[in-house]
Structure formats: structure tokens, C-alpha cells
N, C-alpha and C positions, 0 to 999 in steps of 0.2 A: 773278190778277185780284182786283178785289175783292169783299168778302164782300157779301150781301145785293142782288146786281145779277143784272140777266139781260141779253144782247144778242142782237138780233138786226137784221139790214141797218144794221149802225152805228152803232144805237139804244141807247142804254140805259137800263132803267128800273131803280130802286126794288124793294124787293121786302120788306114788312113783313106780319105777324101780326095778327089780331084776334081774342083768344082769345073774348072777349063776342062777336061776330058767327060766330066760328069759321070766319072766309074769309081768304085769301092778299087781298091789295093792293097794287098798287106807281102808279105815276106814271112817265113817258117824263122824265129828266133831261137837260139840256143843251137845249133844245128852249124858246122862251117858249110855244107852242102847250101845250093843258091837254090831255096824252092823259094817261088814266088804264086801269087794266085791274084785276080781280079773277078770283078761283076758289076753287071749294072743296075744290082738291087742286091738288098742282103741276103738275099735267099742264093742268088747267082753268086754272092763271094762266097756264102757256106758249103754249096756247093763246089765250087772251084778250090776252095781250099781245103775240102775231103780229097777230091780228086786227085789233087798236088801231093799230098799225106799217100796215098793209097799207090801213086807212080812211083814215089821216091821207093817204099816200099817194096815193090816188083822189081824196078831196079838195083835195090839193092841185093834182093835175093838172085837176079839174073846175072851180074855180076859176082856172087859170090861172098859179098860183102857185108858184113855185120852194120846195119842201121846204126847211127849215133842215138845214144840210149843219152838224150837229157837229163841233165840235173839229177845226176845219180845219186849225190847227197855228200857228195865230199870237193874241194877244194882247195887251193891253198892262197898265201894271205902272206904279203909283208908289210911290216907297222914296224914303229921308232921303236926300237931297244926298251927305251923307259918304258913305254905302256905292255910290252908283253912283259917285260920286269911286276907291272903293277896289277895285270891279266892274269899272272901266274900265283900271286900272291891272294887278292881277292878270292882266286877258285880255291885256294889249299885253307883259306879262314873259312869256305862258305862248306868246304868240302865234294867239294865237285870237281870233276875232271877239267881240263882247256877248254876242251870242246864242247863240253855241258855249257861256260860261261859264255860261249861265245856266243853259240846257238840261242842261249836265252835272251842276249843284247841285241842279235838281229831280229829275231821272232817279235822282240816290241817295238825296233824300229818300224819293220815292214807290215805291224799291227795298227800301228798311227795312225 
């Protein structure tokens, strides 16, 4: 996974240093909702950033409002003309859908 993150129910935040304040800080990522969390030890940011996870969730149910459900698995994407020209053609010789090819190009980027 990646470095400097934490997760929890889906969630992922942020997780940076403040040597001048000397407290842990992060931010809920993926999310336009502003959840933030800090601690003065990791155990105090894991906790503050369940707690942050767990409010957002009360308030959204208190309000009425459907949680933003992250990285639900779809997207969308604009690229030069010639490479979806060249994206569409590679998927139809390899026999796989767009999406197949594309998904396989990130999956080994984000594997590196």
C-alpha cells in the first residue's frame, strides 16, 4: 500500500508530521467532504482518524445524506486523439475490451 496513508472503512487519509507543533496530521482523501484528524502519537492519530471516519458517518446519516462511497471503480479520462486511436486498436489485436487495456496499464504503473 501506500506509504504515509492510513485506512480504515474505505477511508483513506493523509498522514504528515509537524515537527514545530510536534503532532501527527492527516486529512480523509478521495472524499470532497473536509474530515481532518491529528495526535500526538500514532496511536492518538489512529484514533482521531477513526473518530473523524465514524462522525462523518453520523452526520451523514443525521442529515439524511448518502456517504461519498470512494473509488467506486469508474472514472473518466481525456488523452490525445492518437493514443485512444492507438488504445483502441492494441485492445481489438489483444482482444480485450478499453477498459480491460487500460486497467491493465495502470495496475502495472501503480505495481512499480
Amino acid at each position: 500500500m501506500m506509504n504515509n496513508t492510513m485506512e480504515y472503512k474505505g477511508y483513506y487519509g493523509s498522514v504528515e508530521y509537524s515537527p514545530k507543533d510536534e503532532v501527527f496530521f492527516g486529512r480523509v482523501v478521495g472524499v470532497s467532504d473536509h474530515i481532518t484528524f491529528e495526535g500526538k502519537s500514532v496511536d492518538d492519530l489512529k484514533h482521531d482518524f477513526q473518530l473523524s471516519i465514524e462522525d462523518y458517518l453520523d452526520s451523514c446519516r443525521e442529515l439524511g445524506k448518502e456517504p461519498e462511497k470512494i473509488y467506486k471503480g469508474s472514472f473518466n479520462i481525456r488523452i490525445k486523439p492518437e493514443l485512444h486511436k492507438q488504445l483502441a486498436i492494441f485492445s481489438k489485436l489483444h482482444n480485450q475490451t478499453l477498459n480491460k487495456s487500460v486497467e491493465e496499464a495502470i495496475s502495472r504503473m501503480v505495481s512499480a
